[in-house]
C-alpha positions as CSV (number, residue, x, y, z in Angstrom):
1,X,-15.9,-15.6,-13.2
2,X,-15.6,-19.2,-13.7
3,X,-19.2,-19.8,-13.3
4,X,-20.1,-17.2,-16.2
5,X,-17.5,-18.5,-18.4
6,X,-19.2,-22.4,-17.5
7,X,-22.3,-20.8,-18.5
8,X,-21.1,-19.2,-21.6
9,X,-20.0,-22.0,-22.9
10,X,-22.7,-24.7,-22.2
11,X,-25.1,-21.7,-23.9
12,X,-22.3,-22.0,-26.9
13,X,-22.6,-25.9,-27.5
14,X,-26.7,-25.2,-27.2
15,X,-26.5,-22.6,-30.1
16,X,-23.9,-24.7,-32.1
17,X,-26.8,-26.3,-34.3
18,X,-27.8,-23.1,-36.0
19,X,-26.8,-23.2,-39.4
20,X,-25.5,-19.4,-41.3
21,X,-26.0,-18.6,-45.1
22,X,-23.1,-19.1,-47.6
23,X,-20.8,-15.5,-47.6
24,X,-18.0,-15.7,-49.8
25,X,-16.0,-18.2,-51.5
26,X,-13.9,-18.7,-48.7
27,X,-16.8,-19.4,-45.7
28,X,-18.9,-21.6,-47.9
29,X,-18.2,-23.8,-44.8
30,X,-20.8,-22.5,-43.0
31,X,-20.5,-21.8,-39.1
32,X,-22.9,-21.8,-36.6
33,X,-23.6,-19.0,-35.8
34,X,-25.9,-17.1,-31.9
35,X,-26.7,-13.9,-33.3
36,X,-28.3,-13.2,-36.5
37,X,-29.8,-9.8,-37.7
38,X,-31.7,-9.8,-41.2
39,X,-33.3,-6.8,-43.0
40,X,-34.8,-5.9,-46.4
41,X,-31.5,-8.1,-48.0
42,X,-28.8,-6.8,-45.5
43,X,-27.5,-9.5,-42.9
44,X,-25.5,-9.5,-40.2
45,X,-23.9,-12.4,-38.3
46,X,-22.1,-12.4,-35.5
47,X,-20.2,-15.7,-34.2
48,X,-16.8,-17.3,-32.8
49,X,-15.2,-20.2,-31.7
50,X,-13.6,-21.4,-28.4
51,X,-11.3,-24.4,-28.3
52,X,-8.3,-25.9,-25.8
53,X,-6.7,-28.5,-25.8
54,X,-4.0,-30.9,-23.0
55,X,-1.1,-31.2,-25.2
56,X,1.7,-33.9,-24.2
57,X,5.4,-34.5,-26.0
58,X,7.4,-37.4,-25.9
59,X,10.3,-35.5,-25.3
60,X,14.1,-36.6,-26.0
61,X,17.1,-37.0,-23.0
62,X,17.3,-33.2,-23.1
63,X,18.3,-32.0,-19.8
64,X,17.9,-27.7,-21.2
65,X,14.5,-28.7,-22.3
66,X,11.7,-28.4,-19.8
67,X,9.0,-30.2,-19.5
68,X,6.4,-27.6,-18.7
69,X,7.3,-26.0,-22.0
70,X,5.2,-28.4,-24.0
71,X,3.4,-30.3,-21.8
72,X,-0.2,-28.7,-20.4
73,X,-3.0,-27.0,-20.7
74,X,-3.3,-24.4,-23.8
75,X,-6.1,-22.3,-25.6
76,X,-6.5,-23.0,-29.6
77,X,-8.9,-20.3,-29.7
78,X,-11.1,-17.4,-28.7
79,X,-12.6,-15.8,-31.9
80,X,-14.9,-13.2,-32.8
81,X,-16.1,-13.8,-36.5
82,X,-18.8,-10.9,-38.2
83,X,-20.0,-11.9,-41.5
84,X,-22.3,-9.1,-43.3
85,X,-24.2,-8.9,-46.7
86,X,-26.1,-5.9,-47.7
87,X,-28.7,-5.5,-50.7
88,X,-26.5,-4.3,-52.8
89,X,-24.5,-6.8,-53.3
90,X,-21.5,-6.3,-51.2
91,X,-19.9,-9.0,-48.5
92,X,-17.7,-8.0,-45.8
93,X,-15.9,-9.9,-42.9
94,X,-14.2,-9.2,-39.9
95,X,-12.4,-11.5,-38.1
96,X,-9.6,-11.7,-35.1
97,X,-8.3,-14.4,-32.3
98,X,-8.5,-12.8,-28.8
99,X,-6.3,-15.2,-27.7
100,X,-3.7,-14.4,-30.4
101,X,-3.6,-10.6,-30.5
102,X,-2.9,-11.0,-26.6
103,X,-0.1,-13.1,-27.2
104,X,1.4,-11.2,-30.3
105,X,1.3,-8.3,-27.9
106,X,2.7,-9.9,-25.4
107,X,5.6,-10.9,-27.9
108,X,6.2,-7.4,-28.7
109,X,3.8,-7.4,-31.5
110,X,5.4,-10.2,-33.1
111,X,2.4,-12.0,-35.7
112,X,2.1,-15.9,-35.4
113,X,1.8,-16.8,-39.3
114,X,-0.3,-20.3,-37.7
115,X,-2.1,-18.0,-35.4
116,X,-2.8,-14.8,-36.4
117,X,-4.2,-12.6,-34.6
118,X,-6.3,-11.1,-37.7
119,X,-8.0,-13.6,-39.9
120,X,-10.3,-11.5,-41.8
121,X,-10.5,-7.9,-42.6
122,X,-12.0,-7.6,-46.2
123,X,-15.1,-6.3,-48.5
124,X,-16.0,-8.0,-51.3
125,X,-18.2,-6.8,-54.3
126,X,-20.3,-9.6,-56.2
127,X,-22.2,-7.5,-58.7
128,X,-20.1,-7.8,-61.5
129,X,-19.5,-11.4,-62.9
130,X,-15.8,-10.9,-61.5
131,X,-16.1,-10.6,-57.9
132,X,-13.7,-8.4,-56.1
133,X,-12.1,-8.4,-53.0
134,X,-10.1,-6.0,-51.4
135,X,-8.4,-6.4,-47.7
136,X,-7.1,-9.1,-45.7
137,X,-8.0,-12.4,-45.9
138,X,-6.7,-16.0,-47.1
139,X,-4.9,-16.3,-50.1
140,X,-6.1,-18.4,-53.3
141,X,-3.5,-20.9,-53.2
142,X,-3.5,-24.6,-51.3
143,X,-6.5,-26.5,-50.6
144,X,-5.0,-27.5,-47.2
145,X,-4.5,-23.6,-46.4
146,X,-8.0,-22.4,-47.7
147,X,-10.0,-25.2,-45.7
148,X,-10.3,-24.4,-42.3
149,X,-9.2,-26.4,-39.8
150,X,-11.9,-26.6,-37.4
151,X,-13.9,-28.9,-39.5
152,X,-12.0,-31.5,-39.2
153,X,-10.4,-34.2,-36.5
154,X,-7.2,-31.9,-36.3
155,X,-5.9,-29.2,-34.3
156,X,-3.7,-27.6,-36.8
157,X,-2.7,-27.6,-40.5
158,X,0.0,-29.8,-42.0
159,X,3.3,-28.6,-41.9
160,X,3.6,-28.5,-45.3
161,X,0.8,-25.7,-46.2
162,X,0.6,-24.5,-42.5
163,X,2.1,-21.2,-42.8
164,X,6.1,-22.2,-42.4
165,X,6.5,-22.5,-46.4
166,X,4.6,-19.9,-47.6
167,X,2.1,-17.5,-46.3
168,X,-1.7,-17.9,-45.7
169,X,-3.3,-14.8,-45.4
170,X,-2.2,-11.5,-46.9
171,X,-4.0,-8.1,-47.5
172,X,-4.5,-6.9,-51.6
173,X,-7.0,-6.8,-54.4
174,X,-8.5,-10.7,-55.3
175,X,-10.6,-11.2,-58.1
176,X,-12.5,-14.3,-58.3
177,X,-14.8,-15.5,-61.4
178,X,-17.0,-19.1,-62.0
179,X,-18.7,-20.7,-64.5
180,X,-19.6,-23.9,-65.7
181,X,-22.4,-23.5,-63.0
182,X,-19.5,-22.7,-60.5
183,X,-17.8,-25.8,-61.7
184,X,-14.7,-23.9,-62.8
185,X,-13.2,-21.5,-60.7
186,X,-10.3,-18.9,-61.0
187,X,-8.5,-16.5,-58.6
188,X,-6.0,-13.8,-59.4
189,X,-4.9,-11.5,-57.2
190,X,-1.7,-9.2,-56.0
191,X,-1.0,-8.5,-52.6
192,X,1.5,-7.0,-50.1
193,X,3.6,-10.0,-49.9
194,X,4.4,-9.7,-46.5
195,X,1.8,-12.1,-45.6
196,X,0.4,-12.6,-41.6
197,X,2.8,-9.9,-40.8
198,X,1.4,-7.3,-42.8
199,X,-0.6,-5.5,-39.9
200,X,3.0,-5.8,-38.2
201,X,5.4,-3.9,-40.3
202,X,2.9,-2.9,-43.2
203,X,4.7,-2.8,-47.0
204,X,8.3,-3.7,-47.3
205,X,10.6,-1.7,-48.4
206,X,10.4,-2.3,-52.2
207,X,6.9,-2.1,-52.2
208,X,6.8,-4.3,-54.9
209,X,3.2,-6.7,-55.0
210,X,3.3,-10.6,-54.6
211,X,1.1,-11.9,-57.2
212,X,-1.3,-15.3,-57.1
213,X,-3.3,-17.2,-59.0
214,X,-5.2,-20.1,-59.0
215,X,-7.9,-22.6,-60.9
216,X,-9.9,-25.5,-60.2
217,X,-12.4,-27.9,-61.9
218,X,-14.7,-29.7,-59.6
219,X,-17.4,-32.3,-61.0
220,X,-20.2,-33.2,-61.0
221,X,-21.1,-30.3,-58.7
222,X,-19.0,-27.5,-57.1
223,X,-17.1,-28.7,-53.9
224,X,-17.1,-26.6,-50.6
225,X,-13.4,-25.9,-48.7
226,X,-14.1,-28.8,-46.6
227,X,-11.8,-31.8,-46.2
228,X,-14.0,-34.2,-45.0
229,X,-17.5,-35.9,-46.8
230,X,-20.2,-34.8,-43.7
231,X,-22.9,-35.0,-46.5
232,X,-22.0,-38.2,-47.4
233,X,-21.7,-37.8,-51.5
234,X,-24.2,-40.7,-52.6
235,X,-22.5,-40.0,-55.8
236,X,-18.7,-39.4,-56.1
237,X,-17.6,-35.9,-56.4
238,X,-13.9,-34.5,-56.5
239,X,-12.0,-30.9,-57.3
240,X,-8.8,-30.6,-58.7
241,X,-7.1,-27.4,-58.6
242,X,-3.3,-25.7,-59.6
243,X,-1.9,-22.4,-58.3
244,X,1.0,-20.6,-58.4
245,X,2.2,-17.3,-56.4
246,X,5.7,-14.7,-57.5
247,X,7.1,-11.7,-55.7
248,X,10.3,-10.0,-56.1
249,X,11.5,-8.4,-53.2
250,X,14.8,-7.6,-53.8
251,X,15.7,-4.8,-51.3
252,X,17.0,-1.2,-52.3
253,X,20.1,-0.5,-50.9
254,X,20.8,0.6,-47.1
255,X,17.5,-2.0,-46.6
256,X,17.2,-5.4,-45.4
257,X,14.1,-7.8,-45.1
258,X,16.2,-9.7,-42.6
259,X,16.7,-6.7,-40.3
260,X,13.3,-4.7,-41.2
261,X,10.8,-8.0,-40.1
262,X,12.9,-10.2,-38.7
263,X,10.4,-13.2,-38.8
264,X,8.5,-12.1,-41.8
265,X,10.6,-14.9,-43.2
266,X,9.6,-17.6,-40.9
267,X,11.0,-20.7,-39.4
268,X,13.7,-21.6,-42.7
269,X,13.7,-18.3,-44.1
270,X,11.8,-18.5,-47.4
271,X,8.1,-17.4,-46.7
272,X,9.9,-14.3,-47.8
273,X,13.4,-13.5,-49.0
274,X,15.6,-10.7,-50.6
275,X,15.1,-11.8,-54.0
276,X,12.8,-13.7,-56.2
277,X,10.4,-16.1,-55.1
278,X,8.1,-18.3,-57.1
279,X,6.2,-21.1,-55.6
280,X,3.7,-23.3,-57.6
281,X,1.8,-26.9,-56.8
282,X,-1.5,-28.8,-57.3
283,X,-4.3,-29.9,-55.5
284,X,-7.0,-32.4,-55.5
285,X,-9.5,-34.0,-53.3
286,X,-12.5,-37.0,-53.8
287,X,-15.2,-37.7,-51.6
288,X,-18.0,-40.3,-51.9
289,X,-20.0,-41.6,-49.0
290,X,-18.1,-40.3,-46.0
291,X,-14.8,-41.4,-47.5
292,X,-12.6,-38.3,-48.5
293,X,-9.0,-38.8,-50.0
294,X,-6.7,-35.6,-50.8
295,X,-3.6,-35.3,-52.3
296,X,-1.3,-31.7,-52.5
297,X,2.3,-30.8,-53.7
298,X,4.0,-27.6,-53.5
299,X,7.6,-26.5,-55.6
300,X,9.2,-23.4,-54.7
301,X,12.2,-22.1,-56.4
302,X,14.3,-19.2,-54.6
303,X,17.0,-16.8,-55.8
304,X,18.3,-14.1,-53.2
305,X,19.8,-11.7,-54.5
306,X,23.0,-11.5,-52.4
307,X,25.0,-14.8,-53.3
308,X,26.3,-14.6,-49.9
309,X,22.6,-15.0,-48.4
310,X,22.5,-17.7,-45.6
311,X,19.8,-19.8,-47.8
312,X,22.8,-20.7,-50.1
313,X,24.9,-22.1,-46.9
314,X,28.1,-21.4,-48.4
315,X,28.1,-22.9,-51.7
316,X,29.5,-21.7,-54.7
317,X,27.8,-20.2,-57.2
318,X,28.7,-23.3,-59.4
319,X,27.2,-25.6,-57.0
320,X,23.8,-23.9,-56.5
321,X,23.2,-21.9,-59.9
322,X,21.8,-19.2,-58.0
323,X,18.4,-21.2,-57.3
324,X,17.2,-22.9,-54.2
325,X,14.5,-25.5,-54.3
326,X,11.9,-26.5,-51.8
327,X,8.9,-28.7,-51.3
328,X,7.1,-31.9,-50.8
329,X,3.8,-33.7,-50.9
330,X,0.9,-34.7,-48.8
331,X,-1.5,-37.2,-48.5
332,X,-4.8,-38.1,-46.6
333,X,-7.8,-39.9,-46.0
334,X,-10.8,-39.3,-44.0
335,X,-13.9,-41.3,-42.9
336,X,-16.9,-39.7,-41.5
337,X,-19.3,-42.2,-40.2
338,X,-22.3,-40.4,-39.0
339,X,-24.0,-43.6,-37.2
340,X,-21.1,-43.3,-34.5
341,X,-20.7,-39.2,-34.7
342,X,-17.4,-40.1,-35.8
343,X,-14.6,-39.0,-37.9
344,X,-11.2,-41.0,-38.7
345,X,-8.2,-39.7,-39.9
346,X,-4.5,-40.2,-41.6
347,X,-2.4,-37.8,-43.1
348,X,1.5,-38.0,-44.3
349,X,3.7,-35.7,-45.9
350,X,7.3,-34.9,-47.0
351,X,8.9,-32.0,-47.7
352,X,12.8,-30.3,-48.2
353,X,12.8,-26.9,-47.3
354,X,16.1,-26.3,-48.9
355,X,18.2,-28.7,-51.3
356,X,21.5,-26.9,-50.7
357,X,21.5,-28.2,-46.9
358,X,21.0,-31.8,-46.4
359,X,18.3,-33.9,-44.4
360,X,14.4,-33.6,-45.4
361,X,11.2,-34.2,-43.1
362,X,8.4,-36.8,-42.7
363,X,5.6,-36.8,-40.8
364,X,2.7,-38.8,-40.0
365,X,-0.7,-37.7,-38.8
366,X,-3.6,-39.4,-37.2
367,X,-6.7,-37.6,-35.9
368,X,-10.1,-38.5,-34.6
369,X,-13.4,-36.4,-33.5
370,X,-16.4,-37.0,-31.5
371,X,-19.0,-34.8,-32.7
372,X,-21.7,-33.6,-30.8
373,X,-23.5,-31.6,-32.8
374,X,-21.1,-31.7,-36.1
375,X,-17.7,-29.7,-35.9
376,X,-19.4,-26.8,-33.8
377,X,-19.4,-29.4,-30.7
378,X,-17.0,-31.3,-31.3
379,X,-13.9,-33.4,-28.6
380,X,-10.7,-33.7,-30.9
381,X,-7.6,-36.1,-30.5
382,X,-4.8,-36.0,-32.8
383,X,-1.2,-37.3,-32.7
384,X,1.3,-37.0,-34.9
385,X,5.0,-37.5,-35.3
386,X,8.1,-37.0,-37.2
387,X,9.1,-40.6,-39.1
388,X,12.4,-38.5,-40.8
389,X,13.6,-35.8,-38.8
390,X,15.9,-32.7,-40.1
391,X,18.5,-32.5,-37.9
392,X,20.1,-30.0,-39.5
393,X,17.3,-27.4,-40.3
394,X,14.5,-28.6,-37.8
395,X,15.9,-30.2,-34.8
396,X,13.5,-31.4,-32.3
397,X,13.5,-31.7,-29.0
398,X,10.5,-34.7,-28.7
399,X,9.7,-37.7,-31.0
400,X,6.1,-37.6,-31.2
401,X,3.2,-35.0,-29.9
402,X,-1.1,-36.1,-28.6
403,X,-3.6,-33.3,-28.8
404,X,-6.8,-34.0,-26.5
405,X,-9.5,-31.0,-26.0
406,X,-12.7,-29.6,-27.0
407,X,-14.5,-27.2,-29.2
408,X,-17.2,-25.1,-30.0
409,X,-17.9,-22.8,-32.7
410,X,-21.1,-20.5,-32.1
């Protein structure tokens, strides 16, 4: 078994040159991809990705905190990816982690909003000048969310637009339209709102949509979801883009989001609550000659609809006005230098993921690659660690984390 999987993979890093046609607005970074089929207009692709990774944290004097817990051998992914496009002008996707639907059933179906299981499940129609979309895939809002992270020196996506704060993928109806030779570009779109937990616990109880939109200008060209330069702009070239997402799912009564998905809400409770949610934020990014410099910041303003909701932690309704804030900003810069098959990189961030509690977060970033044969080949380091830590909303157990591993995308 070994020795097949050995020769699986060395076959995988052979393969990992092929280049795929452009799909849909969110895989215009395209993958590698073994298999091809192509007739009379309709293609087929079928491709993955395998990754691992030694993971080691510094871990604090914590005596109920095990070493083994955090400190070993892991799998990033295992992923089957088919891309299609017919003569008619339709594009459809299908997408899923092996290595995460095993572990969400081994958690009792329970989704990983990082990690999902499904990544794509969609068909999208591109005969009209407003393309439409309907199923599951990412949503249009955060340049750090929409760019995937296996083209670049890091393992995972910041904290900030990682899936914690708001969700990343969700299944509804997008429409998408461009002009100003693709220059301009604007999403709208209304989904279940339930986010990576959708194929988990399907519509909430009030069945009422979450609703996004977004729109960017890029210049002097349209700009690919790709955070760093790997075709070395001669000329500079930068996107700038603002987005904003709303839902009100306030429950009816004898229901509870809290009690119904249990970690729909994630890790501070706000990727979904029982009451209004409206989050907003820019985006922008600049690249020129392997250099590539980004900047994002996200606002969120909450209002559950029970005034004894946790989120408020205990204040009175003349202390918080009914509203909870959130947020932060991040920043980065990349270097791609191809003479070395190298790319550099530096990232920080800060965020509050609730103003009525005190304590925010900082966090620092630093990644490198090796690459092969570009990001389908590619050895990845990255450490990072947390400058501020909140004690009260996020305590840690370690002060600082190393990623070492490989991957492959085919």
């Amino acid at each position: 078994m070994m020795k097949k999987l050995l020769l699986f993979t060395v076959a995988a890093i052979g393969f990992s040159s092929v280049a795929t046609a452009q799909f849909s607005e969110f895989t215009d970074n395209p993958a590698a991809s073994q298999f091809t089929l192509s007739s009379e207009g309709n293609t087929l692709q079928i491709g993955g990705r395998i990754s691992g990774y030694y993971e080691n944290r510094t871990l604090k004097n914590d005596t109920n905190y095990l070493k083994k817990t955090h400190n070993g051998w892991a799998v990033k992914d295992f992923d089957l990816d088919i891309l299609g496009k017919t003569a008619n002008k339709f594009v459809y996707e299908f997408h899923a982690s092996l290595v995460d639907l095993v572990s969400a059933a081994a958690t009792q179906n329970t989704a990983n909003p990082a990690n999902p299981g499904i990544k794509a499940a969609y068909i999208q129609y591109n005969g009209f000048p407003v393309h439409i979309k309907f199923g599951y895939d990412k949503l249009p809002y955060s340049q750090g969310s929409i760019s995937d992270i296996w083209g670049s020196p890091y393992w995972s996506h910041a904290n900030l637009y990682g899936g914690d704060l708001f969700s990343r993928r969700d299944f509804g109806l997008t429409l998408n339209y461009k002009f100003f030779k693709s220059r301009i570009n604007l999403y709208a779109g209304a989904y279940s709102g339930m986010g990576e937990n959708f194929f988990e616990y399907g519509n909430d109880a009030g069945g009422k949509f979450e609703y996004v939109g977004r729109a960017e200008f890029s210049y002097p060209a349209k700009m690919k979801y790709s955070l760093i330069d790997e075709e070395k702009s001669p000329t500079p070239i930068f996107r700038i883009g603002v987005n904003a997402r709303y839902a009100d799912k306030t429950q009816p009564k004898g229901s509870s989001i809290y009690v119904d998905a249990p970690d729909a809400p994630g890790a501070y409770g706000i990727r979904i609550i029982d009451g209004k949610r409206l989050a907003y934020g820019f985006d922008a990014i600049v690249k020129y000659k392997g250099i590539s410099a980004t900047l994002e910041g996200h606002a969120l303003q909450l209002k559950p609809t029970n005034t004894t909701d946790g989120l408020y932690n205990g204040t009175s309704a003349s202390v918080n006005k009914g509203v909870i804030n959130a947020g932060g900003l991040n920043a980065g810069i990349n270097y791609n230098y191809e003479k070395l098959h190298s790319v550099v990189s530096c990232m920080y961030e800060e965020f509050n993921t609730n103003d009525l509690y005190p304590g925010l977060q900082d966090w620092l970033y630093l990644a490198y690659a090796y690459k092969v044969s570009g990001f389908n080949s590619v050895f990845k380091f990255e450490y990072y660690k947390p400058v501020t830590e909140d004690k009260v909303q996020s305590p840690l157990h370690y002060t600082a984390q190393f990623r070492i591993g490989y991957q492959v995308v085919f």
